[in-house]
C-alpha positions as CSV (number, residue, x, y, z in Angstrom):
1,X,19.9,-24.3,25.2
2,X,16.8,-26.1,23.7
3,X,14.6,-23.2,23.3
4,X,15.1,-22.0,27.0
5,X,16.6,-19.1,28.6
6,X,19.1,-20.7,30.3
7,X,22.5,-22.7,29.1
8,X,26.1,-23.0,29.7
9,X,27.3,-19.9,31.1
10,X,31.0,-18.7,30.3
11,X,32.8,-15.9,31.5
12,X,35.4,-14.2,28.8
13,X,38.2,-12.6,30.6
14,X,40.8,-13.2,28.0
15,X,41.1,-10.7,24.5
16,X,39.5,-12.9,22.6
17,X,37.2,-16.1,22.3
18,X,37.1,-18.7,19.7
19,X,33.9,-20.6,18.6
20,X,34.0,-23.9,16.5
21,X,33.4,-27.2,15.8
22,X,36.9,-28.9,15.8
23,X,39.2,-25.8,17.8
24,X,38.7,-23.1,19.5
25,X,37.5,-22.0,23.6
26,X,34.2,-23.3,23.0
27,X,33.8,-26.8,20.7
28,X,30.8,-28.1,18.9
29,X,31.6,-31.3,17.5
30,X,28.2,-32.4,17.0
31,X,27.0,-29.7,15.2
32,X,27.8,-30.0,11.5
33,X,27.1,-27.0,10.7
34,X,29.9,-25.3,12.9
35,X,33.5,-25.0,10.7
36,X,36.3,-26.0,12.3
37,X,37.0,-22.0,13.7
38,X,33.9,-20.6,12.9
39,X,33.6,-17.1,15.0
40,X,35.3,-15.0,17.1
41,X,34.5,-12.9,20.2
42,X,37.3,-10.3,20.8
43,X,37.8,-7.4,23.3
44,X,38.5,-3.9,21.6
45,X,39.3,0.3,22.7
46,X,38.3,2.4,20.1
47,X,38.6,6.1,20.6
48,X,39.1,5.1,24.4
49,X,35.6,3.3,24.0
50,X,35.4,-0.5,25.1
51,X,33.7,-2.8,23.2
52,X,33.5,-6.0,22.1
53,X,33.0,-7.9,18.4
54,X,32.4,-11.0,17.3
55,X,33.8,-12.3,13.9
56,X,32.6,-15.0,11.5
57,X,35.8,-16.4,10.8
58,X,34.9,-16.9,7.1
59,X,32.8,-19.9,7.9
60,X,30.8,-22.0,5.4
61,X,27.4,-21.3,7.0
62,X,27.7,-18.0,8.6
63,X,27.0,-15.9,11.9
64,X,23.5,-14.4,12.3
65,X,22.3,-11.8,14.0
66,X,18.7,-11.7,16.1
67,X,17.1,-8.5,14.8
68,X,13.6,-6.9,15.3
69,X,13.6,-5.1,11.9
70,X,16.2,-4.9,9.4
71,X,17.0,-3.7,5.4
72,X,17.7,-6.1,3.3
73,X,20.3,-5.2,0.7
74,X,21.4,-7.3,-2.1
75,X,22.6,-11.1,-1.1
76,X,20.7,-10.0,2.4
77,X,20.4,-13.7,4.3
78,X,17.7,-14.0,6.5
79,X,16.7,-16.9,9.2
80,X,12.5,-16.9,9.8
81,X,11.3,-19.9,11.4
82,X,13.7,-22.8,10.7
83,X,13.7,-21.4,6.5
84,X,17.1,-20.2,5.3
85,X,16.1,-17.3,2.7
86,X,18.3,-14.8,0.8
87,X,17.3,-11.5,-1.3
88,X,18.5,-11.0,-4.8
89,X,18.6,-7.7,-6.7
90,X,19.2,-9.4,-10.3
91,X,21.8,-7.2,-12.0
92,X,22.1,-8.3,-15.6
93,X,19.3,-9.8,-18.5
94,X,18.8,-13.2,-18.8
95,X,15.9,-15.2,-19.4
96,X,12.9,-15.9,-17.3
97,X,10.7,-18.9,-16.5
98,X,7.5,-18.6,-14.8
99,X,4.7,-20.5,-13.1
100,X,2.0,-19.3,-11.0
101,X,2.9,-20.7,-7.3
102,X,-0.2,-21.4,-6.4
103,X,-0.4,-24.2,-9.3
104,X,3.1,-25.2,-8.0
105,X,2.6,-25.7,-4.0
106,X,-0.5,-25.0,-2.7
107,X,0.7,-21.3,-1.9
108,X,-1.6,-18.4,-2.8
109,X,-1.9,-18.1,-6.8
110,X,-0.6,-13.9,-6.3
111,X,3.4,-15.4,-5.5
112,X,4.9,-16.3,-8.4
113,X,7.6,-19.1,-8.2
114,X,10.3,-18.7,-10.0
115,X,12.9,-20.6,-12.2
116,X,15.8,-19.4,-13.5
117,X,16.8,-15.8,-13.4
118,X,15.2,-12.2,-14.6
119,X,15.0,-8.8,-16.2
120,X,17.7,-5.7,-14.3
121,X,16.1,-4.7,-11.3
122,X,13.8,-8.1,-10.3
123,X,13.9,-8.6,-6.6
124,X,13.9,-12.6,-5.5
125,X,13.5,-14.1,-2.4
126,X,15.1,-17.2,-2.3
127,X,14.7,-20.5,0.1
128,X,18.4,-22.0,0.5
129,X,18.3,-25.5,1.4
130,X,21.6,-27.2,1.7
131,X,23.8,-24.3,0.7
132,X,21.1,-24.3,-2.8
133,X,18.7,-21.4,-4.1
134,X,15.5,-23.9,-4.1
135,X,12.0,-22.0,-4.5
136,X,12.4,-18.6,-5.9
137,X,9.7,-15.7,-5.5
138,X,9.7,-12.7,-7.2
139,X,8.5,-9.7,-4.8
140,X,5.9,-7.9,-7.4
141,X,4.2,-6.5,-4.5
142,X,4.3,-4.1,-1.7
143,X,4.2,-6.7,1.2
144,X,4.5,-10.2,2.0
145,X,3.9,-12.5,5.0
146,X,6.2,-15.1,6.2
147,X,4.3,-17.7,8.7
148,X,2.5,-20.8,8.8
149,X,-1.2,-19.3,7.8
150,X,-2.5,-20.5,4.7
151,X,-2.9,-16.9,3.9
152,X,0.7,-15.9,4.0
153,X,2.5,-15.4,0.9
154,X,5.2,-16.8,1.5
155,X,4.2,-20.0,3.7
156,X,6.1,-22.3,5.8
157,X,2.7,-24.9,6.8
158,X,5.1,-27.8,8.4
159,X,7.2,-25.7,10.2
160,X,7.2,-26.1,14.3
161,X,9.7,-23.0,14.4
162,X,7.6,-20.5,12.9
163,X,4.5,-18.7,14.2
164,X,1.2,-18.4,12.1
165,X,2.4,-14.6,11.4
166,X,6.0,-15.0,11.7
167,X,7.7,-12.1,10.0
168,X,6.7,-9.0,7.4
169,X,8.0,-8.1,4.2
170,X,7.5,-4.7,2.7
171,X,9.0,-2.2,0.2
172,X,9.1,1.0,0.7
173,X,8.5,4.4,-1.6
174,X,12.0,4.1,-2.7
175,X,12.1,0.7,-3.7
176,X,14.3,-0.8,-0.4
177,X,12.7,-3.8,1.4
178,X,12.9,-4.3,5.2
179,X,12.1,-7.4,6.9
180,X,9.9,-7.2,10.4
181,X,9.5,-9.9,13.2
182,X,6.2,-10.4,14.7
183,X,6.9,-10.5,17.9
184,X,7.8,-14.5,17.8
185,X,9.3,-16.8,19.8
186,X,12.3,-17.7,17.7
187,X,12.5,-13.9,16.0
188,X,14.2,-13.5,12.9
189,X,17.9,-13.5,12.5
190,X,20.3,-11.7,9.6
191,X,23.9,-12.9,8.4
192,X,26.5,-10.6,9.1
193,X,30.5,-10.6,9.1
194,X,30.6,-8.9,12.6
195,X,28.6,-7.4,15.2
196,X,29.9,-4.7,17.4
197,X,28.8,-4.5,21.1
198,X,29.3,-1.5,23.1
199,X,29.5,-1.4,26.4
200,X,26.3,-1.9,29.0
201,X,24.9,-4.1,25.6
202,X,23.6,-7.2,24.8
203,X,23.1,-9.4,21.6
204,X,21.7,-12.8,20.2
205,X,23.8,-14.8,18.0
206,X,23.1,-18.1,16.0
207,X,25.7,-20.1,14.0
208,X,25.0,-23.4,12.9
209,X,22.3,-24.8,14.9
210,X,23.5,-23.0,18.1
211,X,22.0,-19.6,19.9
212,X,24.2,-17.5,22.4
213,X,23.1,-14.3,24.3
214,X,26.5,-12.3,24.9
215,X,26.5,-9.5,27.1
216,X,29.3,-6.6,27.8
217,X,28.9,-4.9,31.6
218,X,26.3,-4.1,33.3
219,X,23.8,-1.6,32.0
220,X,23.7,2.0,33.8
């Protein structure tokens, strides 16, 4: 709740929970952000195994997960700081249209900003803003730094959310890229359709503008 620790505590003791803005168990009416049914938190036995998952229920703006270090595969979304980002793996020709960034927006001149689309094989990295593909940056090198330091590839200077060093980008022999939080406040957090939680766990879950910790048992 606000940044803290500490929020509205609820107990699940039915099979499943609903999560939205307009229905459900829990409602966010405020929150725009939430759909109407946005995610669902069921009880599950598989292979005589308890566990719990939670659904996004197909929702406009999706359900994120907090992760320390994830791969990022094609259409990956990512949450650093209060930017939106996704990763592209550009699939078919088409042409391109390039500027150096640091010309563009004051970020340094070895980012290139992109418009437009590229060559088979091109990795972008895309800020979404309002559901939109805005700046584009084509990953050329091995590494890249999301943060607020002016000498972060990828910058984010007016952003209260995100640390000076906020979270790593780097490619590895084989060509896969992996993003890496930097042991921030506010982490970094990837979309995903469902998240399964076994028992003794624990997770952190974002959608819209809301964060929930959701734990299952008690660890042994």
């Amino acid at each position: 709740d606000d940044g803290k620790d500490t929020g509205e505590l609820f107990r699940i003791r039915g099979h499943q929970f609903l999560i939205g803005r307009s229905e459900g168990d829990f409602q966010l009416p405020h929150d725009e952000m939430v759909s109407s049914r946005h995610a669902a938190i069921t009880r599950q036995h598989v292979g005589g195994k308890p566990r719990v998952v939670v659904t996004d229920l197909q929702s406009r703006n999706g359900l994120f997960v907090r992760v320390t270090k994830a791969p990022l595969v094609h259409k990956a979304e990512v949450l650093s700081g209060g930017g939106h980002y996704r990763l592209d793996i550009i699939q078919d020709m088409v042409p391109e249209t390039a500027e150096m960034a640091g010309q563009l927006d004051g970020r340094p001149a070895g980012t290139r900003a992109l418009e437009g689309q590229h060559s088979p094989g091109s990795v972008v990295f895309s800020e979404i803003v309002a559901g939109r593909a805005e700046t584009k940056i084509k990953l050329d090198a091995t590494e890249y730094m999301i943060g607020r330091d002016s000498d972060c590839e990828i910058r984010r200077p007016n952003d209260p959310f995100a640390a000076a060093k906020h979270a790593l980008l780097t490619r590895s022999d084989r060509g896969t890229w992996v993003i890496e939080n930097r042991h921030t406040l506010n982490g970094i957090w990837l979309r995903m359709p469902q998240i399964v939680i076994g028992e003794g766990k624990s997770c952190e879950f974002r959608i819209g503008e809301q964060r929930f910790r959701l734990k299952f048992g008690s660890k042994k």
